[in-house]
C-alpha positions in Angstrom: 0.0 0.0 0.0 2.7 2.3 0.7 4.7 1.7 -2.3 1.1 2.4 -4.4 0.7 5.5 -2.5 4.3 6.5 -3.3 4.1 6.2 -6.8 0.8 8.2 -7.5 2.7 10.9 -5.4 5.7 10.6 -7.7 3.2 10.8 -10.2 1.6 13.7 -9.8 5.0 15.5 -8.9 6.5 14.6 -12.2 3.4 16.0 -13.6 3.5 19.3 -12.0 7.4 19.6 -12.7 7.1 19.3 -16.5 9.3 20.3 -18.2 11.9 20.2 -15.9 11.0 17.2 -14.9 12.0 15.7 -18.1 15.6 14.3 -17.3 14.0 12.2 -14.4 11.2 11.1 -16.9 13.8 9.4 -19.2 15.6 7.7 -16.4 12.1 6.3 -15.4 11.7 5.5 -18.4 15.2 3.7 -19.1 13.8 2.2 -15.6 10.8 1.1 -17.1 12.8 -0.9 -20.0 14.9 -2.6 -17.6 12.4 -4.0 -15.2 10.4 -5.3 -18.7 13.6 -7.4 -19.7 13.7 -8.4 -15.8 9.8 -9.6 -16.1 10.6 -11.6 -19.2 13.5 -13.6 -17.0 10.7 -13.7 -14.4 8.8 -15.5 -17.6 11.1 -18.5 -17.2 11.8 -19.3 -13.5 8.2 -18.9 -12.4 7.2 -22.4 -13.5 10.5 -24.0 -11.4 9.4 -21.4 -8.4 5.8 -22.9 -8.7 7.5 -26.5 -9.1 9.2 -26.2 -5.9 6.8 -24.6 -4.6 4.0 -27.5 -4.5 7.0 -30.5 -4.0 8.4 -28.6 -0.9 4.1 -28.2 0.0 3.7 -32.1 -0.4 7.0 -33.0 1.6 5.6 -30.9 4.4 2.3 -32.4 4.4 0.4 -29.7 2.9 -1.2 -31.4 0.3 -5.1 -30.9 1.4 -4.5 -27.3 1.2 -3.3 -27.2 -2.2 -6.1 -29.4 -3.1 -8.6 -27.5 -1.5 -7.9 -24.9 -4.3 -10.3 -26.4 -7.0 -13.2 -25.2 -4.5 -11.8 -21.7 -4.7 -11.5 -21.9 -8.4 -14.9 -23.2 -8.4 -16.0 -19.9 -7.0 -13.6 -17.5 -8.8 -14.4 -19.3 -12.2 -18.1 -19.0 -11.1 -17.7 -15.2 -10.9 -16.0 -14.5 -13.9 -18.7 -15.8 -16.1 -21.3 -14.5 -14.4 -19.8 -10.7 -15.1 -18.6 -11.8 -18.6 -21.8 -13.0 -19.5 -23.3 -9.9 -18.2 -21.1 -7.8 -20.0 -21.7 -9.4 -23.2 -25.8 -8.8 -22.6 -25.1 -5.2 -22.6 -23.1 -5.2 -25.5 -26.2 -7.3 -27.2 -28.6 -4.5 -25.7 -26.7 -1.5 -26.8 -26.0 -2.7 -30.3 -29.0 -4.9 -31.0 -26.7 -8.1 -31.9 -27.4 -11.6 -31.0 -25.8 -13.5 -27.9 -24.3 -16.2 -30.0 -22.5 -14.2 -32.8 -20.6 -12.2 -29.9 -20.2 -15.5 -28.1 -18.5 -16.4 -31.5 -16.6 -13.4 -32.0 -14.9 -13.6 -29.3 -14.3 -17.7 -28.7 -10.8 -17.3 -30.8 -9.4 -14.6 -28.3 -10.2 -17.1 -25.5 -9.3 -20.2 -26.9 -6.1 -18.4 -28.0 -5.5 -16.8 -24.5 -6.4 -20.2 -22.8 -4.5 -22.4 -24.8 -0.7 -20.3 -24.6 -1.5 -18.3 -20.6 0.1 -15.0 -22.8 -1.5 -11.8 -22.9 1.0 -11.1 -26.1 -0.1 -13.9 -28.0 -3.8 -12.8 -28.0 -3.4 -9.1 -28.8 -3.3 -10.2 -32.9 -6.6 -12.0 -32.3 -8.2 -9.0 -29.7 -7.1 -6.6 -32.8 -8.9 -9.1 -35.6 -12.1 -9.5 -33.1 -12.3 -5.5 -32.8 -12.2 -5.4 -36.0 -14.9 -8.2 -36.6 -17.1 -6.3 -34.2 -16.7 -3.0 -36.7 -14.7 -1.4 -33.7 -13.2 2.0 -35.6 -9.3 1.4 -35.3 -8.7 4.7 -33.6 -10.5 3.1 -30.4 -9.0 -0.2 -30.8 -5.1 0.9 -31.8 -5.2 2.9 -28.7 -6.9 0.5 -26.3 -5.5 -2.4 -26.6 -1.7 -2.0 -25.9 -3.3 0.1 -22.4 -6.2 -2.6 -21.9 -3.9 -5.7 -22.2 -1.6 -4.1 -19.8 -3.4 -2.6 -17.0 -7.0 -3.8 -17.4 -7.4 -7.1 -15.2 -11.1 -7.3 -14.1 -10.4 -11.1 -14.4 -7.6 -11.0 -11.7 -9.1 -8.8 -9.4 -12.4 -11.5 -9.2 -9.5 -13.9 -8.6 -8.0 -12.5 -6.3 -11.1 -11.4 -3.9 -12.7 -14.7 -4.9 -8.9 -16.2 -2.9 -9.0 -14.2 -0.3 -12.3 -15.0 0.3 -12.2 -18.6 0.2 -9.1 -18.9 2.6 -10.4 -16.4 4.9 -13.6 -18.3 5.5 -12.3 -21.7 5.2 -9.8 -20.9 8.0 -11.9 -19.2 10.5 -10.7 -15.2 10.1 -13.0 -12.5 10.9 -14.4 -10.8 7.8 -15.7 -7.6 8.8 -16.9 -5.2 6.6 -13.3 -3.1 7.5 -11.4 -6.0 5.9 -13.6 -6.4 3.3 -13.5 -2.8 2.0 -9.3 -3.2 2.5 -9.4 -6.1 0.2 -11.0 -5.1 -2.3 -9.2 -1.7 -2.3 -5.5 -3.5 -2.3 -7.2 -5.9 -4.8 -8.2 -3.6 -7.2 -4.3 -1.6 -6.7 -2.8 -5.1 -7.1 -4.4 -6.2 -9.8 -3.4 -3.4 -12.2 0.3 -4.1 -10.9 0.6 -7.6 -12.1 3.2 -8.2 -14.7 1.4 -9.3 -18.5 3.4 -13.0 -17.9 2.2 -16.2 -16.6 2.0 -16.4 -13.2 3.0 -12.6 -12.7 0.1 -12.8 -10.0 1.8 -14.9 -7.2 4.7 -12.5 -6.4 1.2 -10.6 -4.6 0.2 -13.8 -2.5 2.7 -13.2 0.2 2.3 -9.2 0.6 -1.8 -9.7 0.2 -2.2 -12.5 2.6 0.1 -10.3 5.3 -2.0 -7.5 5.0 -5.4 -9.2 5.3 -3.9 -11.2 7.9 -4.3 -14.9 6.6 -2.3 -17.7 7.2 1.4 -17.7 5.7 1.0 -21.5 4.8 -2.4 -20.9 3.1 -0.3 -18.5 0.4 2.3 -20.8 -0.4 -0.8 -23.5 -0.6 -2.6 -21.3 -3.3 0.7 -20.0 -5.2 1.1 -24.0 -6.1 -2.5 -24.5 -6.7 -2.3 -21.2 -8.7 -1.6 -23.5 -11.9 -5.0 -24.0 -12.2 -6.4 -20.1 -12.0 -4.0 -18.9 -14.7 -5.2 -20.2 -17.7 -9.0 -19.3 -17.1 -8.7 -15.6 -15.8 -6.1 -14.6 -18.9 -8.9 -15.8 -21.0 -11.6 -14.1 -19.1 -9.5 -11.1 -19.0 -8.4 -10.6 -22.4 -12.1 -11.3 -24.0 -13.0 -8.8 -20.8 -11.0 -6.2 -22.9 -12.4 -7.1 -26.3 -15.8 -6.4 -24.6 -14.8 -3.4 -22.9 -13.4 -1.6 -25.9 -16.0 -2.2 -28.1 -18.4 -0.9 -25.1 -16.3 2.3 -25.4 -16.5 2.4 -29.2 -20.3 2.3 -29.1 -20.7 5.0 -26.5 -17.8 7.4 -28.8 -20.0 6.0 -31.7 -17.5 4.8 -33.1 -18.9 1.1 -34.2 -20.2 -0.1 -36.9 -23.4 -2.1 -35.6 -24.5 -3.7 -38.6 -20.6 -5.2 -38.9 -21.2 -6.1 -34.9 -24.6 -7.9 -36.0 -23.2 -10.3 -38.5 -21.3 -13.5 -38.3 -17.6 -12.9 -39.5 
């Protein structure tokens, strides 16, 4: 929370320096470049962190808690279609299309997204459905490099729907005051999360601190995290597709008939 806090005040001092600020702008920005090339090395050891992870669980006879997951993926899982399928009935509403052709449209992004776990690999198919739905290219050129970075509504459900699950299943008090903190350092969180698989569980350990759940129920759902990552990059990518062609039909910048007709 304090590093969050830190960096929308650095923010908004960087904006109120400009230009002079511009020096210290490029060496955030070198910054920047660095701790991408640092996220793609991350790329490669996070399956041998989560391997260890759930043998070193096993040999210390933590194995019902990493099983235990599939009930919490039950309920995350749960969530995400509910809001996804909600979010495609507006879209239907607003643009008088049918449920199936947008179910359609936007099956390649998902199978796509499910199949590799890489945001990167679906942003060719997010820009082909966008364009499918006769999203105007100004809307999608712009929103998708931003959307596939920092919009996660798919992590954020699986994230509450975790902290959830382990707080109830292991008897600590949910009050409305944790609740509202959970959600708040959910939603920071989630836009934080490196675009690479498994970018999510370097947050277990700080999250489960703060809330104040048990340290072995983190490293429990870090190995059973194998199972969330798949689903919620598919949920969020087609979450984006969705979102941006929302936006498009509010700017009026759609073509509904295009949106109406199978591709």
């Amino acid at each position: 929370m304090q590093l969050i806090l830190m960096g929308v005040a650095m923010g908004l001092a960087l904006l109120k320096l400009a230009p002079t600020g511009k020096a210290f702008s490029k060496f955030m920005e070198d910054l920047n470049s660095i701790l991408l090339l640092i996220s793609q090395w991350f790329t490669y050891v996070i399956p041998l962190f989560s391997f260890v992870i759930i043998v070193k669980s096993v040999w210390a006879g933590e194995l019902t808690n990493i099983l235990s997951g599939w009930k919490a993926w039950v309920l995350v899982t749960g969530m995400q279609i509910l809001i996804l399928l909600i979010m495609v009935s507006q879209l239907c509403i607003r643009n008088k299309a049918k449920f199936g052709v947008l179910l359609r449209k936007f099956s390649k992004t998902f199978l796509i997204a499910f199949g590799t776990n890489s945001c990167c690999a679906t942003i060719p198919a997010i820009y082909e459905c966008e364009d499918d739905l006769g999203v105007s290219y100004q809307v999608a050129g712009f929103g998708i490099p931003i959307g596939t970075s920092v919009y996660k509504p798919s992590t954020a459900i699986r994230l509450i729907g975790i902290v959830y699950f382990v707080a109830s299943s292991t008897g600590t008090g949910v009050s409305l005051q944790w609740f509202v903190l959970a959600v708040l350092m959910v939603m920071m969180l989630s836009v934080a999360v490196p675009a690479i698989p498994g970018g999510v569980i370097l947050f277990y350990p700080m999250l489960f601190s703060q809330l104040g759940l048990p340290a072995e129920m983190a490293t429990a759902m870090i190995a059973a995290d194998l199972f969330f990552d798949a689903s919620c990059t598919a949920f969020c990518q087609v979450s984006t597709e969705i979102a941006l062609a929302q936006q498009a039909t509010a700017l009026g910048m759609v073509d509904p008939e295009r949106m109406k007709h199978s591709s």
